[in-house]
N, C-alpha and C positions, 0 to 999 in steps of 0.2 A: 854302628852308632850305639851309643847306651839308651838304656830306659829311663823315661821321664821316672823323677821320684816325685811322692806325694806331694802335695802340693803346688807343686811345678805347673804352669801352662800346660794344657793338653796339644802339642804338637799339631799345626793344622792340616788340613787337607781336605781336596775334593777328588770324589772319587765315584767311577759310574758305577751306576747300582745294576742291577739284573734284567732293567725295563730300561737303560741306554738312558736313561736322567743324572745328570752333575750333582752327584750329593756330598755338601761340607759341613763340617763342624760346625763353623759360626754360624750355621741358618739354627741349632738348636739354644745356643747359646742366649741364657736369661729366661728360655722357657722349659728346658727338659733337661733331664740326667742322659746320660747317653752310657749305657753298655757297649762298649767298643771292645768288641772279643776277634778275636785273631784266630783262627782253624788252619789245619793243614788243607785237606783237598774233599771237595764237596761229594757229595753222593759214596763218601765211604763210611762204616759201623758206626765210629764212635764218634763222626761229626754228623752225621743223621743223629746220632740221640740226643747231641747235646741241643742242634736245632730246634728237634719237635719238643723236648721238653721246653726249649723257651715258647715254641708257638704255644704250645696247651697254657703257658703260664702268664701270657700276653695280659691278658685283664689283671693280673696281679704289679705287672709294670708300668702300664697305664696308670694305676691308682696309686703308684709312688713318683707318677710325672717322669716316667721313662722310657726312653726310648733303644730297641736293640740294632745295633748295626754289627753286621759279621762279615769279617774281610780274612778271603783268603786269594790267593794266587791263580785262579780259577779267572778263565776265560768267559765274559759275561754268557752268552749262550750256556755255558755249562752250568750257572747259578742259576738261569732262567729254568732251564730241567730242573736242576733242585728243586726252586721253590713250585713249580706246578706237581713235580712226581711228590714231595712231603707237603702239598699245603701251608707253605711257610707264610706268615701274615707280617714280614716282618723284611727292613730292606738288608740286603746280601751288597758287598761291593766288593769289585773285582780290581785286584793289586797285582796284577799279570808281572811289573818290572820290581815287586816286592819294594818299592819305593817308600811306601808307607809302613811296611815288618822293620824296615831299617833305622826309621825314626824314632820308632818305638821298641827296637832293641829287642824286636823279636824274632829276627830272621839269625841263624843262627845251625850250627852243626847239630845234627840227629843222628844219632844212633836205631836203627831197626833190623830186627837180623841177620844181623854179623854184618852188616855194611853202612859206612858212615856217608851222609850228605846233606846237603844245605836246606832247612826248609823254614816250614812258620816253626816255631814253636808255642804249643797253644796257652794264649795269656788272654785276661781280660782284664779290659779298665775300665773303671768307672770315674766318669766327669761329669764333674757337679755341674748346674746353671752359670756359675760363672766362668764356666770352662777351665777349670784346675782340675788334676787326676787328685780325687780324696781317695783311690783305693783298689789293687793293686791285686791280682789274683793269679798267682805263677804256678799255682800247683792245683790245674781242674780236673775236677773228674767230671769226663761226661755226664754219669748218670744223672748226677747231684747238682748239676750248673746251676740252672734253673734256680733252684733250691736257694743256693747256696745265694745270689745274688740277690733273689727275693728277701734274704735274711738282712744282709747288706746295707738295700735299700732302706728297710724297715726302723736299723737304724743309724741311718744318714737322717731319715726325716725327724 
């Protein structure tokens, strides 16, 4: 499936979080921005940093009225390890039949040391209060996510 383009409806869904609770888009809808970031596979390098930069940077998304959600292909139990071994303050959901990567046009062929195969490719989106994607992040860098969305936010509002 392709990627929602700007503007566009943000593609719905529910999806269980780390603690086995039903979390959907439209429970944020009219009241938070939602960062809706896409990871390959939990408890590895560079999605450990891109995490805990967003946990350390949690009060700067709060005060832009947002909210992080990270979905990757991870078997709740293994996002529940995550978030207790990094401290993550922030909800993780588990896309195990990558149902949700497909909607949004993230699931898709990798390349990694000489061998190709299917996975997330890591993207984030950001959706406004009225639940349209205002903004579209395909090219992240771990270290800088955080960062980078903080900026974003900053001027969305």
């Amino acid at each position: 499936m392709s990627m929602p383009k700007l503007g566009d409806l943000a593609p719905a869904f529910t999806l269980t979080d780390q603690n086995g609770n039903g979390i959907s888009l439209k429970n944020f809808r009219g009241k938070k921005y939602v960062v809706l970031y896409f990871y390959p596979k939990a408890m590895t390098p560079g999605c450990t940093v891109q995490a805990c930069g967003l946990r350390d940077s949690l009060p700067s998304l709060e005060q832009f009225e947002a909210v992080a959600l990270g979905v990757s292909p991870d078997p709740i139990t293994r996002l529940k390890k995550f978030e207790e071994k990094e401290g993550l303050n922030f909800t993780l959901l588990s896309d195990e039949d990558h149902a949700l990567a497909n909607k949004y046009g993230v699931w898709g062929l990798k390349k990694f040391m000489g061998r190709e195969f299917m996975g997330i490719i890591r993207t984030t989106f950001i959706i406004d209060k009225k639940g349209r994607v205002v903004h579209i992040m395909d090219k992240v860098k771990t270290k800088t996510h955080h960062e980078d969305v903080a900026k974003i936010l900053a001027e969305l509002s």
